[in-house]
N, C-alpha and C positions, 0 to 999 in steps of 0.2 A: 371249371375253366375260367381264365381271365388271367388280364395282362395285371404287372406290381400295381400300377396308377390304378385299377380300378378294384381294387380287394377292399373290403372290411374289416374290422376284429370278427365281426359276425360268419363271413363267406373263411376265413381263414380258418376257422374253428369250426364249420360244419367239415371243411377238406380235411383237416388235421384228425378230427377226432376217430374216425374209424380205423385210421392205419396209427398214428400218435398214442391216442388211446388206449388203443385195442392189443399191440403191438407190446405194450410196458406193461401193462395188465400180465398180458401171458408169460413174460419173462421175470415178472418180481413172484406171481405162481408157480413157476417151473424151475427157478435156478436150483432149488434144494430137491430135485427127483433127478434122478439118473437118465438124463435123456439120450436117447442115441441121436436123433436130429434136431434141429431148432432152426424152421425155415420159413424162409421170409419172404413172398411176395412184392418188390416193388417194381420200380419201371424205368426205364432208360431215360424218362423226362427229367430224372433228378441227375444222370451223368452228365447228360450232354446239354441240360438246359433247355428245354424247348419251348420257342418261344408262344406263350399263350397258355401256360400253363402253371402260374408263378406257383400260387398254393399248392397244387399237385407234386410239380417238381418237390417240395421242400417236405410233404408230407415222405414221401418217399425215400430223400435223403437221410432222415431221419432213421428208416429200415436199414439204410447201409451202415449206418453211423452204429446201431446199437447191435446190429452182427459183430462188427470188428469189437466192440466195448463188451459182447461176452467172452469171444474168444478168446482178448486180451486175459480175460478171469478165467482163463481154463474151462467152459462152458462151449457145446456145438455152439454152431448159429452160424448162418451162410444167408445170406440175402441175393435173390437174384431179381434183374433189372432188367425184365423183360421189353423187349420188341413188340409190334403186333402179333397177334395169330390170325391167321386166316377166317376159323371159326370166329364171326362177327359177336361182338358181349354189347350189352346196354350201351358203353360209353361211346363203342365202334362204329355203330350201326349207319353213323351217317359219314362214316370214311372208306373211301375208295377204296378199291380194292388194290396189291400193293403186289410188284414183287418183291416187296421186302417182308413181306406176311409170312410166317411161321406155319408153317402146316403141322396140326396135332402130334403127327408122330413124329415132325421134329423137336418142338417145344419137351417132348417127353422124355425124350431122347437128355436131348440140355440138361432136364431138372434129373436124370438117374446119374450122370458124369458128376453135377456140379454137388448132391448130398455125398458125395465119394471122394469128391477132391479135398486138397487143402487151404481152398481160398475163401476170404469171407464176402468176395463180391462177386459177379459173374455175369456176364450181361449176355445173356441170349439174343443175338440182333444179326439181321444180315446189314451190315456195316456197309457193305459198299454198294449195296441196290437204297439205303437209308439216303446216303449220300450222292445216291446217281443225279446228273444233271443240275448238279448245287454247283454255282458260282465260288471259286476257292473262298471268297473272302468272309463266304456264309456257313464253310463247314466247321463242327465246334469245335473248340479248342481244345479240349481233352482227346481229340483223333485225328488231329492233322496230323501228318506223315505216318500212320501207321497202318494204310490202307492203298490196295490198288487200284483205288482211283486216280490220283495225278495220271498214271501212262493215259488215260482216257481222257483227261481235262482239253487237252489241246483242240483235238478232233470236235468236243460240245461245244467249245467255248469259240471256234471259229466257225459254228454254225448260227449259232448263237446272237453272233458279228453282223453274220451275212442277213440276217433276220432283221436286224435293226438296221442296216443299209438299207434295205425294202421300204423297211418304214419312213426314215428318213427323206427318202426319194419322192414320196409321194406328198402333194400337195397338203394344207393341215384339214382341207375337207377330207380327203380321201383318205388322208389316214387315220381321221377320228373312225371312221368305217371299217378301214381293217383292223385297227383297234378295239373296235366293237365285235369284230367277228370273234377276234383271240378273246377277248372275257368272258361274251357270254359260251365261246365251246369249251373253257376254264371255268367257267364257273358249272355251268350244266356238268361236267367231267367228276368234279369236289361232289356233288352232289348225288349223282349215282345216275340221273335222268337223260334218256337218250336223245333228245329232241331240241338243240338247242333257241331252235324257233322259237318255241313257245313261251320263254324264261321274257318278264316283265319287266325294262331298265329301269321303271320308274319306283318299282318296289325298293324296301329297304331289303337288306341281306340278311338280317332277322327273321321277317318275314316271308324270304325264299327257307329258311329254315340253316343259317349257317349259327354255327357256334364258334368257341375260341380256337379249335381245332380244327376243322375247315378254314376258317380266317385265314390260318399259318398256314396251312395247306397250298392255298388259293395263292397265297402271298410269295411262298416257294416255287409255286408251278409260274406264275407272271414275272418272278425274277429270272427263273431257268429258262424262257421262253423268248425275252427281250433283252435280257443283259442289265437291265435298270434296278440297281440297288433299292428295295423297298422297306417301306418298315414292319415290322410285326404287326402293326397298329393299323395296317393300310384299311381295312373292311371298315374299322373304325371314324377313321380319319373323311373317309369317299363312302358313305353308308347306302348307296346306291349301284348299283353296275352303271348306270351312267353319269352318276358326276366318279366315278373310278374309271369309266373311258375316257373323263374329259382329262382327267389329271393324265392319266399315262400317255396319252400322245402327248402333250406339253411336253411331258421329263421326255419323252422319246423324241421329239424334234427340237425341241430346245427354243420350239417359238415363242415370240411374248406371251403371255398371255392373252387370250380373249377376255374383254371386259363385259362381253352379255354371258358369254361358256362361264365364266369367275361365278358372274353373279347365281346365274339360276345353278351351277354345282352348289353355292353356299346356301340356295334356298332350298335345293336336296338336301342338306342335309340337316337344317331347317327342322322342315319334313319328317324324318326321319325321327327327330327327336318328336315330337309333340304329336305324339298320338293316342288315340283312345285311351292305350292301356298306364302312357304315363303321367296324361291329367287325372287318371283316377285316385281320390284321395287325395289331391291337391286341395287345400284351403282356398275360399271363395276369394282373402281377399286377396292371396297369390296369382289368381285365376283374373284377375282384376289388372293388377299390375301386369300380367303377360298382356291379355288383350291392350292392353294400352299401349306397350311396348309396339307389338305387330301393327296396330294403326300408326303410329308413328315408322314406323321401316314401308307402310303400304304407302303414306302420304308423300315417302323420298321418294320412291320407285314409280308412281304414277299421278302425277301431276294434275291429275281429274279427281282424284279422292282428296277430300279436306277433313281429315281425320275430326269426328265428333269428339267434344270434351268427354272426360270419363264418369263426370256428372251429369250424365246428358237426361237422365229422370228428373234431378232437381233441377235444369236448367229451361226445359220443358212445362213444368210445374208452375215456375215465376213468370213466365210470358204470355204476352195479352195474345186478342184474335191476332193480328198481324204478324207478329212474328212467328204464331203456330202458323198461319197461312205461308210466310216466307219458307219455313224450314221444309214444308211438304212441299212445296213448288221444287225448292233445291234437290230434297231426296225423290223427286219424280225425275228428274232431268236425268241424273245421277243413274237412277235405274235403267 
């Protein structure tokens, strides 16, 4: 998983190589045996694009691209570009349950039509439970107009309305609150857990256990919910459920900003960044210049801290009794 901005050569070439790979491997193998099928496993991330999924979508593009490139040579090869299935796989496990989900004996059903037919691509998907409750402007552009969704667009999308009237109406305290209700029963929902009580604002979304996939998820169900255009990026962006409730009541009432909500959001997500797992393996003298950096943001933000030089061993070190005396008076006060 992961968005373009955040891929590797390294993360694209772990995605790529088992379908990439593995995929031209078996057809420079097989083009000289008489095959009766040549079929190809991909996914509907590479039709429709989905967001959160750059390297995936493209490994997958790839299965469709090189079905049509045998068949052009008079060779089978059908690639299908599956949907979910019901039955939960590794990659699933932490996505919701769907009625867009494939039940086994549909999926099976798909793959005996689609080795029979004459096309080289085939997307097994229920397209319009894919697309239920998407904002027109969000559904992809390979399937506009070709789905019975629009007759039902009007009916969501002026419930939709009446939702962000609600919010609107209320005061920007009260609706940070019912803002906070909608994410965390949106986020607990993406997650599988029944309790939205219990879900931690101050955690990062990492650490509730979201991936690139949930993110989009989350990001889909908060734009179907409010009407408010988000980015793919949002989990990213607001790495918190609560600096993500401070941002969406803003874009939802449209008020200025709060200049304490501003700050302690950006110190969420601060936070989020620097933790255990991503100073580990940081060089000391990196580790040196961060901490200096954060004394500096702690000396603007509170007026009682005088951030200590970053030499503060050798400065220590050259000082007679007095000024050791001074500096412990100051860091006793301080305390």
């Amino acid at each position: 998983d992961g968005v373009v901005g955040g891929l590797t050569a390294e993360r694209v070439g772990a995605v790529l190589r088992p379908k990439v790979d593995g995929a031209w491997h078996l057809h420079e193998l097989t083009r000289d045996r008489d095959l009766a099928w040549f079929v190809l496993f991909s996914s509907a991330a590479g039709v429709l694009g989905t967001a959160g999924q750059a390297a995936y979508a493209a490994a997958n593009t790839f299965l469709d691209a090189l079905a049509r490139h045998r068949r052009k040579r008079g060779l089978p090869g059908v690639s299908l570009a599956w949907g979910t299935w019901a039955r939960r796989s590794t990659m699933t496990r932490n996505v919701a349950e769907s009625a867009a989900d494939l039940s086994t004996e549909e999926a099976l059903r798909s793959f005996d039509a689609a080795v029979r037919g004459p096309d080289d691509l085939l997307v097994p998907l229920r397209l319009d439970h894919v697309l239920s409750g998407l904002p027109a402007d969000l559904v992809p552009a390979p399937v506009r107009g070709i789905t019975t969704r629009p007759a039902r667009r009007a009916a969501a999308e002026g419930g939709t309305a009446g939702l962000r009237r609600r919010f609107t109406d209320l005061d920007p305290v009260d609706r940070v609150g019912a803002v906070r209700d909608l994410v965390t029963t949106q986020v607990a929902a993406v997650l599988g857990r029944a309790d939205a009580a219990t879900l931690r604002a101050d955690l990062a979304f990492t650490e509730l256990g979201f991936d690139s996939l949930t993110a989009v998820e989350l990001r889909n169900r908060l734009t179907a919910a409010t009407g408010v255009r988000l980015p793919a990026t949002l989990v990213f962006d607001h790495p918190t459920p609560a600096a993500l409730c401070a941002h969406l009541a803003e874009r939802i009432g449209g008020d200025r900003p709060d200049p304490g909500a501003r700050l302690l959001a950006g110190i969420d997500r601060l936070s989020a960044v620097a933790t255990p797992a991503s100073v580990e393996g940081v060089g000391l003298e990196e580790r040196r210049q961060a901490a200096d950096r954060l004394r500096a943001i702690l000396s603007t933000v509170d007026d009682r801290w005088d951030a200590p030089p970053s030499d503060l061993a050798d400065a220590l070190g050259e000082a007679d009794d007095d000024e050791l005396f001074a500096f412990i008076d100051q860091s006793t006060g301080r305390l």
